[in-house]
N, C-alpha and C positions, 0 to 999 in steps of 0.2 A: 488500893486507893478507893476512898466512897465519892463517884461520880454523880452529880444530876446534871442529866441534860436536858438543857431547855427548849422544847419544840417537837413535836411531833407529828413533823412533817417527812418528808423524802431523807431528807438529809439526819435531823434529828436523829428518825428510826434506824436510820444505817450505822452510825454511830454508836449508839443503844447496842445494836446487835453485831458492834463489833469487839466493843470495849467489855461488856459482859462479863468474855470466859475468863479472864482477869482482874476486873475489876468490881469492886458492887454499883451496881450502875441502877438509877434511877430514870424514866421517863416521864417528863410533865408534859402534860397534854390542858391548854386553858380550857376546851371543850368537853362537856360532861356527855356528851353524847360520843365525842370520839374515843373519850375514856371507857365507855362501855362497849364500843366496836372493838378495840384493842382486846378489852380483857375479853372479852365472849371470841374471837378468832385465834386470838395473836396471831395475826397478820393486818399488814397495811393497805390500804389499796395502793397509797404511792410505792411502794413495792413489793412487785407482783409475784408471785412465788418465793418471798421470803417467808419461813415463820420467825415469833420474836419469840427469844428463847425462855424459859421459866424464869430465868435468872435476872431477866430484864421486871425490874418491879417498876408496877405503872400510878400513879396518881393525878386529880387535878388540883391539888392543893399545892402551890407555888411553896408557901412557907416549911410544907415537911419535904420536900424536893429539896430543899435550900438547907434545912436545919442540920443534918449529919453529914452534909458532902463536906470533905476536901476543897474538891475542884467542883466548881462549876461550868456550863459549856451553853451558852446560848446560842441555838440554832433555830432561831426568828427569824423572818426575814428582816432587814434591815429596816422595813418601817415597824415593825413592832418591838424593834432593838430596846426603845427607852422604853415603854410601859413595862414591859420582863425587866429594867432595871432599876426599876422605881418599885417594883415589887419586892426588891431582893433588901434586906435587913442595912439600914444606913451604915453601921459599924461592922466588917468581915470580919471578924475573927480569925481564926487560922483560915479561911477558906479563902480560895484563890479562881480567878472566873476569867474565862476564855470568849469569844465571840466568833462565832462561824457564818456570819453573815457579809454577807460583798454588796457594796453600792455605797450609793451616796441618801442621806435622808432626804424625802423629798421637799419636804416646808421649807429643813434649812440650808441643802448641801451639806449637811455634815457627814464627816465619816465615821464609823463605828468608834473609833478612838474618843472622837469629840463625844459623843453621844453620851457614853458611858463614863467621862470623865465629868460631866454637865449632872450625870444622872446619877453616879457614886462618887463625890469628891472625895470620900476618905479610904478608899479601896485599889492601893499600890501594886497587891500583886494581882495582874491582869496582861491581857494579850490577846492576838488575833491569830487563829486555826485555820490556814489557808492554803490551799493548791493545787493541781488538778486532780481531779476526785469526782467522778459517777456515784451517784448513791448509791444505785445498783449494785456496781460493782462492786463497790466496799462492801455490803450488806451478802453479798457472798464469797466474800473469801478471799478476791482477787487481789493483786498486790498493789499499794497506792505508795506514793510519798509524800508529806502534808510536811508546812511547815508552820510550828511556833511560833511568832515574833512579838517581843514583849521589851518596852524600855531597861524593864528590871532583868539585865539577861542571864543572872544566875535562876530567877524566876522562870525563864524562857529554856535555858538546860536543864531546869530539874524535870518542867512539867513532859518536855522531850525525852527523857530517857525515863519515864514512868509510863509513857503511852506507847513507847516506842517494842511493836513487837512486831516479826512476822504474820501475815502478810503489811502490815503496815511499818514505813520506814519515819520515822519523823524525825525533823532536822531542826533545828533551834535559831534565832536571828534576832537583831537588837532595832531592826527597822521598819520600825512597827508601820509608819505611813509609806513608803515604798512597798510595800507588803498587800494594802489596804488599797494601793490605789492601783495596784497591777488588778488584784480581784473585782475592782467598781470598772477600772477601762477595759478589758477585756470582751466583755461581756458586750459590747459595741462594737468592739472589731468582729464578735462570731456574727451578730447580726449582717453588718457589711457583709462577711463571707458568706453570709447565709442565699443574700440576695443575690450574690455571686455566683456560687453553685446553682440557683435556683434558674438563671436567668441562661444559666450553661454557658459561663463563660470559659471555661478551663479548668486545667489544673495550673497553668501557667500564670492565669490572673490571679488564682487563690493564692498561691506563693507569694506574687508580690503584695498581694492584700494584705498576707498577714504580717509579712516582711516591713510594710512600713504603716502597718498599725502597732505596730509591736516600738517603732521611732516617736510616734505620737506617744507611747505611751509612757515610754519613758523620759520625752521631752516637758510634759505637765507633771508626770509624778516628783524627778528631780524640781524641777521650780519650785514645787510647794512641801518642800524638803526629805525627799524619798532617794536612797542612793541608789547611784547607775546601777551595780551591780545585779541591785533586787531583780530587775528587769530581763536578766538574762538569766533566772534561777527560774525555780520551781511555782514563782509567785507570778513570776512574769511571762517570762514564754512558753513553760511549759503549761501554766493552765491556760493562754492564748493558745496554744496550740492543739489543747482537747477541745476545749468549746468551741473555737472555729470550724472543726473537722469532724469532732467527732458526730453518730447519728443520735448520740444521747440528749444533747444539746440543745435547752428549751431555747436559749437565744440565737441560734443556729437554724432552727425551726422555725422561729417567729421571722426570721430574714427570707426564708425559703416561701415561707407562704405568703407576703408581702410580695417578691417576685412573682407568684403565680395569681395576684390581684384581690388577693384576699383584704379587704379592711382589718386595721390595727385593731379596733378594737371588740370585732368578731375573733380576730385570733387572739387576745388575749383570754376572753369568757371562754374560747373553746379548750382552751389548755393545759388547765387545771394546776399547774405550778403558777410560782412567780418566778416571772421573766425580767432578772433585776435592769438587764440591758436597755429596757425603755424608758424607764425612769432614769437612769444614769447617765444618758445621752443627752439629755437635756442641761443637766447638774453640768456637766466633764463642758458643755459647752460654753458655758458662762463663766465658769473656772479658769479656760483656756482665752476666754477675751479678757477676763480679768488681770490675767496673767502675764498676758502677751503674745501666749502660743498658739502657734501654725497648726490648728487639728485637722487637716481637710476631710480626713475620713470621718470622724466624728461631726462635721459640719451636715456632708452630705447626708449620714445617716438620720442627723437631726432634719432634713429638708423633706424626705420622703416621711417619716415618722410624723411631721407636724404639721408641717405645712404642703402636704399632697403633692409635692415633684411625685415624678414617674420614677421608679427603680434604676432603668434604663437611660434618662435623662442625667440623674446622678452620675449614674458612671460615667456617661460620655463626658461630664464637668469635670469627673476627676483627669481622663485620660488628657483633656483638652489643657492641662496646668503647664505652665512653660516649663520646659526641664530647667533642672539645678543639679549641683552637684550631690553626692549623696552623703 
């Protein structure tokens, strides 16, 4: 299959140098400066002892990145979702286009779905690339499981068993916003545990942190038509459970160093990714009053993020909630 992937960033690049020994895979990079670090190293700085293999062809011209692919793969982050789709040719032809990007837009709330339906009305076969995944890790070897989820779901199995090789397993799904909205809440619950771990609260309190951020998450994803199921898959809880945990984890990070009194937006310029969880905490909370739903975790994390609560104070609101049943 002729790939381009859109983005050459952490994620992008891992992808690039995984799909390669397979496929003819393309890297677009909007930067001409980064385009010349790429070709003069092959290597990224976003990751650090990988090289990017020969195989991997580099360009900054969006249009011949776009022109010979099959499949396309936007690995934007989600606020530069629509401009990479507004760049892409109004009529797809055989070509079929993926999005790897998690969160909510920040102007509108949208989720990736919206964006790219706003941004390509005539482009049916499409889908969202999601699940727990280190770039890192991918980018050497190691084994992940990522899933498809696409409305068109013969779309969503083909593009599945085309990608699908050792060490990566990908699984195919028809639910495209359950999908979408485990990868935008997530990334708020790692914060929450971030501030947890950071504040040394346990391993006791990380469990139930995740335990019933993992109930928010499925409480607004179903409302706004995601099924339960997604929730306890590989969209749900298993990337909740890498970003929460793992030491990869920019939004796990940004929690920790918030705990140790760091200003929000010192650790953002210090971090060199995007940390979609700050942005989507905001989005996920005004979703969830519009909605009707009980976020409390996402409440508190919007309190400390925004409006300068203390880490500490936070929790002691959450612990301080009258039991209910579970």
């Amino acid at each position: 299959m002729r790939i381009g992937v859109l983005g050459a960033g952490a994620w992008g690049t891992s992808l690039a140098v995984a799909l390669c020994a397979r496929h003819r895979t393309v890297l677009w990079t909007r930067s001409a400066a980064q385009l010349a670090r790429l070709a003069a190293t092959r290597t990224s700085s976003y990751l650090p002892g990988i090289a990017i293999p020969d195989a991997v062809a580099l360009t900054d011209d969006l249009g011949a990145a776009a022109r010979d692919a099959e499949l396309l793969i936007a690995v934007t982050p989600t606020a530069g979702l629509r401009d990479a789709a507004r760049g892409l040719p109004a009529e797809p032809g055989d070509r079929g286009l993926l999005w790897a990007c998690k969160g909510f837009e920040l102007a509108t709330s949208r989720l990736p779905h919206e964006i790219v339906a706003e941004a390509l009305p005539r482009w049916a076969r499409v889908g969202a690339l999601s699940g727990p995944s280190f770039a890192l890790e991918v980018a050497r070897g190691l084994p992940a499981a990522l899933t498809v989820a696409s409305r068109d779901v013969a779309f969503a199995r083909n593009v599945a068993a085309q990608l699908h090789h050792p060490p990566l397993r990908i699984y195919s799904s028809g639910d495209v916003i359950g999908v979408e909205m485990g990868g935008a809440l997530k990334n708020i619950m790692a914060i929450a545990a971030g501030i947890c771990d950071g504040l040394g609260l346990g391993a006791n309190a990380r469990a139930a942190l995740i335990t019933r951020g993992l109930a928010e998450m499925a409480r607004l994803g179903v409302r706004m038509g995601g099924e339960p199921d997604t929730f306890m898959g590989l969209t749900g809880l298993g990337d909740l459970v890498l970003t929460a945990t793992g030491d990869l984890s920019r939004n796990r990070t940004v929690g920790m160093r918030i705990a140790a009194g760091v200003p929000v937006d010192r650790i953002l310029a210090e971090l060199g990714h995007v940390a979609e969880g700050v942005s989507s905490a905001r989005a996920a909370r005004e979703l969830a009053r519009v909605h009707g739903v009980d976020m409390p975790i996402t409440e508190a994390v919007c309190a400390v993020l925004f409006e300068g609560r203390a880490p500490m104070a936070a929790v002691e609101g959450l612990l301080a909630r009258e039991t209910r049943s579970e």
